[in-house]
C-alpha positions as CSV (number, residue, x, y, z in Angstrom):
1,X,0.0,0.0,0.0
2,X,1.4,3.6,-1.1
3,X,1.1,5.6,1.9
4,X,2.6,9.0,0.6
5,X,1.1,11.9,0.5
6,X,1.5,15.1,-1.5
7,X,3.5,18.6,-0.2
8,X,0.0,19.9,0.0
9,X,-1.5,17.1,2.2
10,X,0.9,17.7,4.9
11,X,1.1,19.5,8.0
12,X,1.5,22.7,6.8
13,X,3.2,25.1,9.6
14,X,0.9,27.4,11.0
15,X,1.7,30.4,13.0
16,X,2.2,30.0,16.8
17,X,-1.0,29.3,18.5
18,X,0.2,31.5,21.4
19,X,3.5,33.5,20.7
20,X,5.8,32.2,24.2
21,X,8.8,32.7,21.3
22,X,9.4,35.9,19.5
23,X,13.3,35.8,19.2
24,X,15.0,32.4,18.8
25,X,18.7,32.0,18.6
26,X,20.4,28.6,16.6
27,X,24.3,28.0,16.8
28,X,25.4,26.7,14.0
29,X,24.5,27.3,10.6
30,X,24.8,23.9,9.1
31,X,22.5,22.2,7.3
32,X,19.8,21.3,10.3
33,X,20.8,24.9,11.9
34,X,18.9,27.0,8.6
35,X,16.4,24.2,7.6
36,X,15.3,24.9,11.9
37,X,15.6,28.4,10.9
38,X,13.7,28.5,7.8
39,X,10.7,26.2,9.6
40,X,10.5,28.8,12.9
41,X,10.5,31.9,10.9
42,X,7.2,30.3,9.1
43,X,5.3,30.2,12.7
44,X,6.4,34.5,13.2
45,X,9.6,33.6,15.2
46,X,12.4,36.4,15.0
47,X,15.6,34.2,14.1
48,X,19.2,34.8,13.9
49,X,21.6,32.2,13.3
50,X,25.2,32.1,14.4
51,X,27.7,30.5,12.5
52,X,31.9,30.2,13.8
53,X,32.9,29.9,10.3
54,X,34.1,33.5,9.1
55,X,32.3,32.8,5.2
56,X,30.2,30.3,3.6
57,X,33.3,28.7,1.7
58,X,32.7,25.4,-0.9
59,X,33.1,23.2,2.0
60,X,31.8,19.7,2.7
61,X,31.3,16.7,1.0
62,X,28.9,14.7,-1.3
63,X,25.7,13.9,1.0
64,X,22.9,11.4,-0.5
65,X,19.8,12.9,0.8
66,X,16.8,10.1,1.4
67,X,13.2,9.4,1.3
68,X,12.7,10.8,4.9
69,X,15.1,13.7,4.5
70,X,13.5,14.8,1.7
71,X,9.5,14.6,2.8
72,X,10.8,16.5,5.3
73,X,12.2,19.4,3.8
74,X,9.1,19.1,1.2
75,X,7.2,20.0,4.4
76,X,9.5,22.8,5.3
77,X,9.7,24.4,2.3
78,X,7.2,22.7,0.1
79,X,9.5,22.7,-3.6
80,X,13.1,23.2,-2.6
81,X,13.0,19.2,-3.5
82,X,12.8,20.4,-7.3
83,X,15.6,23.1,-6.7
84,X,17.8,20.6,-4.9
85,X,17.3,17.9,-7.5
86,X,18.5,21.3,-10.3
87,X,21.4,21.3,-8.3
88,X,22.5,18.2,-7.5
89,X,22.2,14.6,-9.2
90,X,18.6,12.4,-9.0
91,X,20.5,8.1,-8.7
92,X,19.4,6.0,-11.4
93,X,21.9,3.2,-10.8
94,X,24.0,2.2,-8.0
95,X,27.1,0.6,-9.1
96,X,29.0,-2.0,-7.1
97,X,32.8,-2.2,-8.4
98,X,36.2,-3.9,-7.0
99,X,39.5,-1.7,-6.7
100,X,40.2,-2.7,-10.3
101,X,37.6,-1.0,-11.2
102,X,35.4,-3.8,-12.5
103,X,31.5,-3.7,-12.2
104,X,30.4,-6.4,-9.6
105,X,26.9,-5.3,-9.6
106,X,24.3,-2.9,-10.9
107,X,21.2,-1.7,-8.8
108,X,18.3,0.3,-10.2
109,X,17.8,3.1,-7.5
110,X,14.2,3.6,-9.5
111,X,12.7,1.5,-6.1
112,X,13.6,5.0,-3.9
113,X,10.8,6.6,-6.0
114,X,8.7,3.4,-6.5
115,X,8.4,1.8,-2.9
116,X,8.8,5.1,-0.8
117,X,7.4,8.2,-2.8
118,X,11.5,10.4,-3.3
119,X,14.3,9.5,-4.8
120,X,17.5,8.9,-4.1
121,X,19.2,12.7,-4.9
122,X,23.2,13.3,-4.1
123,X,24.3,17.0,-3.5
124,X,27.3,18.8,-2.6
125,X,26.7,19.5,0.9
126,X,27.7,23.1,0.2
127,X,25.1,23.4,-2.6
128,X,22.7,22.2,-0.5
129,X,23.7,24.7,2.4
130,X,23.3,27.6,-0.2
131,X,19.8,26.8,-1.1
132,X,19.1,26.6,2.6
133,X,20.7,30.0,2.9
134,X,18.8,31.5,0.4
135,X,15.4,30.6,2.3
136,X,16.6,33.1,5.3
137,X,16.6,36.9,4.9
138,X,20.5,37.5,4.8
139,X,20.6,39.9,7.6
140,X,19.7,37.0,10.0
141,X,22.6,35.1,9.5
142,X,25.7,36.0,11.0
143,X,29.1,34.8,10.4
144,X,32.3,35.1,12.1
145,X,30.5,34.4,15.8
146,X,32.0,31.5,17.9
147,X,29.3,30.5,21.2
148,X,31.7,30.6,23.8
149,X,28.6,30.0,26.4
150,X,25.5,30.7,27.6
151,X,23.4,31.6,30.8
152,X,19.9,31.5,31.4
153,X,16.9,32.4,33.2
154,X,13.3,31.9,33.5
155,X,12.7,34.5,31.1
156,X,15.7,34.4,28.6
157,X,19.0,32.9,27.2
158,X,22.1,35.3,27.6
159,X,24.7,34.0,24.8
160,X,28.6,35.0,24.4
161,X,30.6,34.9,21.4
162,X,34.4,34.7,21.4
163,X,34.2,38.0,19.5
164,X,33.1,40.0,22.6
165,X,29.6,40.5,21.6
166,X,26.6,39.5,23.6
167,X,22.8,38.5,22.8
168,X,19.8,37.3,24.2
169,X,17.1,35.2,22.8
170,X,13.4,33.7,24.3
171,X,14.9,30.1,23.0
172,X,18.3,28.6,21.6
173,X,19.1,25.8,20.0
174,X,22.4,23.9,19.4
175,X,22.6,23.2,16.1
176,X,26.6,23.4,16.1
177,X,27.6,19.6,15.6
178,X,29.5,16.5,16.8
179,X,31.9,18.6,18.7
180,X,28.9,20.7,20.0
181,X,29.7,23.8,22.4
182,X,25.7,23.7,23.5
183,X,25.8,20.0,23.9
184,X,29.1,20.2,26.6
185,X,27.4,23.0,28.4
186,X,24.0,20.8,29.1
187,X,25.6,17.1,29.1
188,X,29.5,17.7,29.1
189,X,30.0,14.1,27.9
190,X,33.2,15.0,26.8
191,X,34.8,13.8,23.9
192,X,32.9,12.0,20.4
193,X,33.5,7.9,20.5
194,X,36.1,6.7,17.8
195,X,34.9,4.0,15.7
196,X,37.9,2.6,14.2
197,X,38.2,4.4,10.7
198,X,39.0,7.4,8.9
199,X,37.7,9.4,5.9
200,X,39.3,11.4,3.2
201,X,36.5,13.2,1.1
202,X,36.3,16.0,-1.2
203,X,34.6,17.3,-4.4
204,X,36.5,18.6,-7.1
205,X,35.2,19.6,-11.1
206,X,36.2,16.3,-13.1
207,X,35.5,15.1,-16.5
208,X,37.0,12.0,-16.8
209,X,34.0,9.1,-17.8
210,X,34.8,7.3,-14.2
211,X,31.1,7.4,-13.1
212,X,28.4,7.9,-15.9
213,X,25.6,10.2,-15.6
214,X,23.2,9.6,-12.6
215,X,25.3,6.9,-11.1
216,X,26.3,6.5,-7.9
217,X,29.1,4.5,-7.1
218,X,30.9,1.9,-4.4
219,X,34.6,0.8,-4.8
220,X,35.1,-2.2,-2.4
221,X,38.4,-3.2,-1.1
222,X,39.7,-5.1,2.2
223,X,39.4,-3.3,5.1
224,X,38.9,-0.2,2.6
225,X,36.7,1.1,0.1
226,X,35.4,4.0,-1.3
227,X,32.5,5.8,-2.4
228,X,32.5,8.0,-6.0
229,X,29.1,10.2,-6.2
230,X,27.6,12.5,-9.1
231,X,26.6,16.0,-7.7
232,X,25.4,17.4,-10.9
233,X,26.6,19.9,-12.9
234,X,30.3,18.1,-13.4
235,X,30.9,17.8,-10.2
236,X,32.3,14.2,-8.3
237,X,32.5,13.9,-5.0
238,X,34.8,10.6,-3.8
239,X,34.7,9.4,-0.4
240,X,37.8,6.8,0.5
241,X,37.6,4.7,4.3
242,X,40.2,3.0,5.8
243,X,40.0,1.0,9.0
244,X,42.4,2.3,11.2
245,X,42.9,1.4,14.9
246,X,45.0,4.8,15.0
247,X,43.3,8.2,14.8
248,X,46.2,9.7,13.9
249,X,45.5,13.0,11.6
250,X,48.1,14.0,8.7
251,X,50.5,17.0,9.6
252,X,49.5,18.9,6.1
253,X,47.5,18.8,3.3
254,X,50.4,16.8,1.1
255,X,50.7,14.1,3.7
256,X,47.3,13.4,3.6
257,X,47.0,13.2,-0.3
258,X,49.8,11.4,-0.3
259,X,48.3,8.6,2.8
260,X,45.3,8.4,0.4
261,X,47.3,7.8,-3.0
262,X,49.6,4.8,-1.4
263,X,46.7,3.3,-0.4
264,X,45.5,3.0,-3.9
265,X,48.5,2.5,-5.6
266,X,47.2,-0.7,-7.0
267,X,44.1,0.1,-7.7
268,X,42.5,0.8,-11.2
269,X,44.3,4.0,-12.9
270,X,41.0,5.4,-13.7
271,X,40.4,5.8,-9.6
272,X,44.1,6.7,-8.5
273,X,44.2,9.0,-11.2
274,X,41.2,10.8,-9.6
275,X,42.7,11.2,-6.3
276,X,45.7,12.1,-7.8
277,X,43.6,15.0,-9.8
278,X,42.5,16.3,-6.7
279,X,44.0,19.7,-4.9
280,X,45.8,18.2,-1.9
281,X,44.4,21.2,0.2
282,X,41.0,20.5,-1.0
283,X,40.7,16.9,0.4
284,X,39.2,16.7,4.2
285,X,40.2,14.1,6.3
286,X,38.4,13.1,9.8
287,X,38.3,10.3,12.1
288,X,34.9,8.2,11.9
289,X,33.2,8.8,15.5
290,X,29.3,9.2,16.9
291,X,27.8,9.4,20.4
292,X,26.1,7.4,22.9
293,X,22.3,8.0,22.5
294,X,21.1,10.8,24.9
295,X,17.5,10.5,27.0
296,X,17.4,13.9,27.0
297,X,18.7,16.9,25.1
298,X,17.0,20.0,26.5
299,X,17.1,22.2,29.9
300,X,15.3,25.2,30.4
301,X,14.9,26.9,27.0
302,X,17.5,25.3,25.1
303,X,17.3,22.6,23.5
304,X,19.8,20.3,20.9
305,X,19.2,19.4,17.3
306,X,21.3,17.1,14.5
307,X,24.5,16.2,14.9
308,X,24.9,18.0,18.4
309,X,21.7,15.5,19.6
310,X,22.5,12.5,17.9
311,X,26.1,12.1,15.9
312,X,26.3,9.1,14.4
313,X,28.1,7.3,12.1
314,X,27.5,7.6,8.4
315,X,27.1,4.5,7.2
316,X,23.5,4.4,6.8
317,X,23.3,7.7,5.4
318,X,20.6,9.3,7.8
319,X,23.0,12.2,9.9
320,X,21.2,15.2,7.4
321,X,18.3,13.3,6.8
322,X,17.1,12.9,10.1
323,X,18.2,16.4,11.1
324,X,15.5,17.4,8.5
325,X,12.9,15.1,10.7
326,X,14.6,17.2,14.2
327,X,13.7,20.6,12.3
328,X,10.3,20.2,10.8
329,X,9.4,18.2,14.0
330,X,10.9,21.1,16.9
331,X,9.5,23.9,14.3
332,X,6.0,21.6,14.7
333,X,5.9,20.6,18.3
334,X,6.5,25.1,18.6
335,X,3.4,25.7,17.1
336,X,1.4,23.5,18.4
337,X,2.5,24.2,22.2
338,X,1.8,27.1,24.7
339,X,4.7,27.1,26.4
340,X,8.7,26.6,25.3
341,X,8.4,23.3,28.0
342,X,5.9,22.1,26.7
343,X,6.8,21.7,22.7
344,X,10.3,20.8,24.3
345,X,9.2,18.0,25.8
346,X,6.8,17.1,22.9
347,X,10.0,17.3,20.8
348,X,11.8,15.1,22.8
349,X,9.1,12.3,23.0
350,X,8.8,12.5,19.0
351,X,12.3,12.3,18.5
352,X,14.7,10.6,20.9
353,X,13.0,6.9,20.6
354,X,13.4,7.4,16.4
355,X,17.1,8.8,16.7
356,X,18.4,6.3,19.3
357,X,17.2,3.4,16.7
358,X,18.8,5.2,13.9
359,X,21.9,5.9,16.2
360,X,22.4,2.2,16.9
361,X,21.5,1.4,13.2
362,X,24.1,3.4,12.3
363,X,26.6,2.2,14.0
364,X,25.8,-2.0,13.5
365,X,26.1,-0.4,9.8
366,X,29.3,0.7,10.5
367,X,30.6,-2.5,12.0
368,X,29.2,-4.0,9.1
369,X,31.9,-2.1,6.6
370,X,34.8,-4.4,8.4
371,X,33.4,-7.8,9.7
372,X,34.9,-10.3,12.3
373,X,37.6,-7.7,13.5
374,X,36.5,-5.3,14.5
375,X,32.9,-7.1,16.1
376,X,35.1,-8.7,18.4
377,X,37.3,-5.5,19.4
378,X,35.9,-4.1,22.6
379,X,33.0,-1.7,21.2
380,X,29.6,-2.8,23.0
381,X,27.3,-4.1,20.9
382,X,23.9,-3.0,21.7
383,X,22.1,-6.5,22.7
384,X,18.6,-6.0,21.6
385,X,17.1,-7.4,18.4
386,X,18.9,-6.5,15.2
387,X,16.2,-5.2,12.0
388,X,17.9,-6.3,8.6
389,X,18.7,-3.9,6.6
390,X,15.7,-4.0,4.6
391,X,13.2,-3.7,7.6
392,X,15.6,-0.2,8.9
393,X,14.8,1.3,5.4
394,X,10.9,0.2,5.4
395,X,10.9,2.1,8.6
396,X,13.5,5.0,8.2
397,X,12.2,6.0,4.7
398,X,8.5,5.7,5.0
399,X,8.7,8.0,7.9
400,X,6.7,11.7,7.0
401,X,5.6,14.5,8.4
């Protein structure tokens, strides 16, 4: 049974039934920072959103955006689904190859659009942020402003910035990542959880045939692999993962080109010509971690969203996606509330059970990329029933607003 619905049979956002939030601070603009932005300032809500970074450089890597992700910023901003599909690349075929370069396997990715409504659409995570951006009136966005803390009352949050200047807001929420400022204030669990693996990513403009048009791509080696994805318009983002008991992170950008091209020495020369076409200072490397589920991610008027709520690992693909579910759903729970405790603890309820199964997903996923290993290293496997993969994506993708 097809259970999807149009943009115009959702929840639309109303305005706030009663208006307990005129002026709402986010930290972090991200991708779940502005799509939270864009989604309050449809109920009336004055937002400003603070972002460390000192411009909005090309930054970030490919990002495939899902069934969920994508009914949910339908819902947001009913259309931006065509505008991100103009941007980036809509999957027709995922491709299974060996480090040769052979194909192993070939997938129709029509069953994203057939079984669950969206399909499957890769994006430079920059592009995307852009077209986020856009949504926002440009004076509400300000750059250059590192939260160095916070304090709050019952009336109002007081928030510092490393650049000496001070504001207060009705509401704020921490929308500022793994390594979340917010998060250390409320929780202070201290340091993200390694995983065992690190990524080198980037996107650069490339013309060689190595992927054709509208495929998406997975290079499989041992204990390694990589991922190649279209993002439209000539651009390739590739993705290579290495398990890697060591988190140790290269001294300059040359070293870490240099990590990344011994490792595929032998491979194909259509893929370690690719890495080798690639700007050493435009490739990104970071250690693989997540968090422990939280039960909780609000006190007082602040509250946590994305990444800063629930990191987890990307091997399931659902980090921006279900930050898109935390923004329509917080923006939601606002409106339908009369008091900031009250949607915060409606948000909570509607999110925290979904996340922590998409958490732990995540992670079995993870575990999944380098078997036998690494299951019997000392990470804790979480002991309650296991969904196959099939039944995770039944439940994660039909989910909407």
């Amino acid at each position: 049974m097809n259970t999807h619905t149009s943009a115009q049979e959702k929840i639309q956002l109303g305005k706030l039934s009663t208006p307990f939030i005129e002026k709402v601070a986010i930290i972090g603009a991200g991708l779940g920072g502005l799509a939270v932005a864009v989604a309050l300032r449809k109920l009336g809500c004055e937002v400003q959103v603070y972002e460390k970074a000192q411009d909005f450089r090309p930054v970030g890597g490919g990002l495939g955006l899902l069934p969920n992700g994508l009914n949910f910023l339908d819902a947001i901003e009913p259309g931006i689904v065509e505008t991100i599909k103009n941007s980036g690349c809509e999957v027709r075929t995922i491709v299974l190859k060996n480090t040769q370069g052979e194909t192993i396997s070939t997938n129709p990715a029509s069953r994203f659009q057939d079984k669950y409504g969206q399909p499957l659409i890769t994006v430079w995570w920059w592009h995307l942020q852009q077209i986020l951006a856009s949504k926002l009136p440009s004076e509400s966005i300000h750059l250059h402003h590192r939260c160095i803390g916070f304090e709050q009352d019952d009336h109002r949050v007081s928030i510092y910035f490393e650049n000496g200047e001070k504001v207060s807001a009705d509401f704020m929420i921490g929308a500022d990542g793994i390594n979340s400022v917010i998060r250390e204030a409320l929780i202070g669990d201290g340091k993200p959880r390694y995983l065992g693996s690190m990524s080198w990513r980037t996107v650069i403009k490339y013309n060689q045939e190595i992927l054709n048009p509208g495929e998406f791509g997975f290079v499989k080696g041992h204990k390694e692999f990589m991922y190649l994805l279209n993002l439209g318009n000539g651009y390739i983002s590739w993705v290579y993962r290495q398990l890697s008991a060591d988190y140790i992170i290269s001294q300059n950008a040359g070293e870490a080109k240099s990590r990344v091209l011994n490792q595929v020495a032998d491979w194909a020369e259509s893929l370690h010509s690719l890495v080798a076409a690639t700007p050493a200072e435009q490739i990104s490397q970071t250690p693989i971690c997540d968090r422990l589920p939280l039960n909780s991610w609000s006190q007082g008027r602040v509250t946590l969203l994305g990444d800063a709520a629930h990191p987890m690992s990307p091997a399931l693909g659902q980090g921006a996606n279900s930050t898109f579910e935390d923004a329509y759903e917080l923006a939601l729970c606002c409106s339908q509330a009369s008091s900031i405790q009250e949607a915060l603890a409606s948000y909570e309820q509607r999110r925290i059970p979904r996340t922590q199964v998409i958490q732990t997903n995540s992670f079995l996923g993870e575990m999944r990329y380098y078997p036998t290993e690494t299951e019997a290293s000392n990470h804790q496997m979480p002991e309650h029933s296991q969904m196959s993969r099939e039944e995770f994506q039944d439940w994660a993708f039909n989910y909407n607003p």
